[in-house]
N, C-alpha and C positions, 0 to 999 in steps of 0.2 A: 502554417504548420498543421499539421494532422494530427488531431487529437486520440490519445490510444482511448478504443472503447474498452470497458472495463467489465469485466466478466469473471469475477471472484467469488468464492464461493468461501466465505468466512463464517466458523461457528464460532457465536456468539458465550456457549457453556461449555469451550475445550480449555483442557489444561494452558492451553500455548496462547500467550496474549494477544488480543486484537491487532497493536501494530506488527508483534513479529511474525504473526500469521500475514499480514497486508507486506511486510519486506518478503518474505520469503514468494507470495504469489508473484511480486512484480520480478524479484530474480526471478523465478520459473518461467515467467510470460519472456522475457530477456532473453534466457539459455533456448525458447522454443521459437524463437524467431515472431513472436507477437507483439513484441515491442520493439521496434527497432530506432536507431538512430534517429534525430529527428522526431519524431513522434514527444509530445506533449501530453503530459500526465496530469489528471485535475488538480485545482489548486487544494494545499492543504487544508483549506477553509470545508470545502467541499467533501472532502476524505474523511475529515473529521465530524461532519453532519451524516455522513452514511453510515459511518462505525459508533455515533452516537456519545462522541464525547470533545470534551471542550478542544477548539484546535491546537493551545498553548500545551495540552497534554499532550494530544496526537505529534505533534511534534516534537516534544523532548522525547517522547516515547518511542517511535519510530526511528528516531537519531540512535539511539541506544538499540535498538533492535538490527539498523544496520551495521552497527560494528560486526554485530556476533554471526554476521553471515559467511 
């Protein structure tokens, strides 16, 4: 499977939290045909070493950020 490359552009001092700033780009990359079916998203281990916080956060955190999409 084909790994989607990731090309997000997240501020790090916006009002709107890291994960639901990282839900909201991977919906947008989704709606613009950048991610498609198939394609493999890094693991959350990984997500959560780029955004700079523990994964157990990035996770509950993101879970919560996808509902309100």
């Amino acid at each position: 499977m084909k790994t989607w490359a990731i090309a997000l552009k997240l501020e790090r001092h916006s009002h709107v939290p890291l994960p639901m700033q990282l839900a909201r780009a991977v919906a947008r990359e989704v709606r613009e045909g950048r991610l498609r079916p198939g394609q493999v998203l890094p693991s959350s281990r990984r997500l959560a070493s780029m955004l700079g916080v523990h994964r157990n956060t990035f996770r509950q955190r993101l879970a919560r950020a996808e509902q309100h999409l």
